[in-house]
N, C-alpha and C positions, 0 to 999 in steps of 0.2 A: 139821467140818474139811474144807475145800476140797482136792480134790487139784491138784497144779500141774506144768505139763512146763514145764521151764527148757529153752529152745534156747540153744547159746552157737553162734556161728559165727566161728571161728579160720581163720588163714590155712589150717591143715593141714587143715581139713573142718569135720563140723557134726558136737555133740556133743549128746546128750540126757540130761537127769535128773530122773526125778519125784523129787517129794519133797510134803508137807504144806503146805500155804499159813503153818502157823507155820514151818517151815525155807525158804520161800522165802531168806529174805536170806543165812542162811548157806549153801545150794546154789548162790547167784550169784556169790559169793565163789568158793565152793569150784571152781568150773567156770572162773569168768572167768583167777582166778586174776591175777597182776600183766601179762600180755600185753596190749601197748595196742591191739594188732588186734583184741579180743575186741569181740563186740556180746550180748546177752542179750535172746533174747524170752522173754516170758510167754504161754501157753495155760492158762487155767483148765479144767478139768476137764467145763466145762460144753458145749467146745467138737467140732466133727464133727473124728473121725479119719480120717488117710489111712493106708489100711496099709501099700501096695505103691504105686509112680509106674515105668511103662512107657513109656518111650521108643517110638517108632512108628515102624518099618522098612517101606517096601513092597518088594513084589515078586513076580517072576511065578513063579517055584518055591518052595514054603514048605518041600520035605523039601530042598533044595540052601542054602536060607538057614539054615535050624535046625543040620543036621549038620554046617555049616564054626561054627557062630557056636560048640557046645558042642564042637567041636573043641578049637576057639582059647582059649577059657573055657575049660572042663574041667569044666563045669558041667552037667547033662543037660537035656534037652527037656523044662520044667514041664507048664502047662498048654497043652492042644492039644485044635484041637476044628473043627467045621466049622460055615461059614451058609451052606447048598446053596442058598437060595432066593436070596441075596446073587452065588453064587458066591466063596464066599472059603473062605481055610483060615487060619487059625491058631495061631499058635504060640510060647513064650515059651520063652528062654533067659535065667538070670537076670532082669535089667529090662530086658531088650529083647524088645517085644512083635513077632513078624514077621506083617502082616497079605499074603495073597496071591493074587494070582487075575490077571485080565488086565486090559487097560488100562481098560476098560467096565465091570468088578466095582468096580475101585476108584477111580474118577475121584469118587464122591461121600465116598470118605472120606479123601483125599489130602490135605486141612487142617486135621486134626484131626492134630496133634505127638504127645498123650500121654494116658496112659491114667492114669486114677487108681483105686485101690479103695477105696472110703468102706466107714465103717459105719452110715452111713443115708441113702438116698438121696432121700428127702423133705423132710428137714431140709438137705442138700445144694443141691434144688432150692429152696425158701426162701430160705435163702442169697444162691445162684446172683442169684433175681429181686430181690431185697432189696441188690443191690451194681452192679444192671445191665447184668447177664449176658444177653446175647440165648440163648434155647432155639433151636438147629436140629435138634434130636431131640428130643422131649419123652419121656418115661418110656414103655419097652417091655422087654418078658420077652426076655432072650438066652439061649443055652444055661449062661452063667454066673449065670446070674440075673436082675437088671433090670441096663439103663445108660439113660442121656441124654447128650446132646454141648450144649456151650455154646457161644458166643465170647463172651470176658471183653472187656471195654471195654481200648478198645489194641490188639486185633485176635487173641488165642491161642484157636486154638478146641482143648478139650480134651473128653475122652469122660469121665464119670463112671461108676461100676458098683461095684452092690453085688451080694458076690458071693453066691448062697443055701447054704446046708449042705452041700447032695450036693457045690459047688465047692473050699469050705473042706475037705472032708475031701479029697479028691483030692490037694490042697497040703500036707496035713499037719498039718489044723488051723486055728480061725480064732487070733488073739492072743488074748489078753488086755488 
């Protein structure tokens, strides 16, 4: 038995429900529901997960961007961490990741929009080449583990990173 993620996307947001590939049809139903706004994709189970999508903030204070953003949110400061060699610092409120340092630290990574967390980033990179993704970072060790950066055909360059154990538990855990 296939496991299967039903996405439905409603005007109100985007709804998820696994279910068995035999309940596929009654899950589409049940999600869709009679709203003629509704759309329904299918993920087979065989497919790469995102766990977490990070919006991409810069700037030159990362403890003045962190403290107003979980101000405002009421959210606390996740994950936080430094690349001394980069000059940058780090920082995550909710899904918004705040990257910071001065205008020379960050001029090479100012077109990279968003951060993704997979859970394999081999299979990611496959993918990536396999859809015509250009690599501007190929695969390196971060303090969270490994990432890469692409730009996707159309012009979005995004950061991939899989995070390793010691990051997962920081967070609270990887999913399931």
């Amino acid at each position: 038995m296939t496991a299967v993620s039903l996405w439905v996307l409603r005007a109100h947001g985007l709804m998820r429900r696994r279910c068995t590939s035999d309940e596929f049809t009654h899950c589409q139903r049940e999600l869709q529901g009679s709203g003629r706004n509704s759309r329904a994709r299918v993920r087979l189970g065989v497919g790469m997960r995102v766990f977490r999508t990070y919006a991409r903030v810069y700037a030159a204070d990362a403890d003045a961007v962190l403290e107003t953003l979980a101000a405002v949110s009421g959210e606390p400061v996740g994950v936080r961490f430094s690349m001394p060699q980069e000059r940058l610092e780090l920082g995550a409120v909710g899904d918004v990741l705040v990257v910071a340092g001065d205008e020379e630290a960050l001029a090479p990574y100012r077109d990279t929009s968003a951060t993704l967390v997979v859970d394999g980033l081999d299979e990611c990179l496959a993918r990536l080449r396999k859809a015509g993704a250009r690599i501007v970072q190929d695969v390196q060790d971060v303090p969270t583990g490994r990432n890469l950066t692409a730009v996707l055909p159309g012009g979005a360059q995004i950061e991939y990173v899989e995070w390793d154990d010691a990051q997962w538990d920081r967070v609270g855990g990887r999913p399931e």
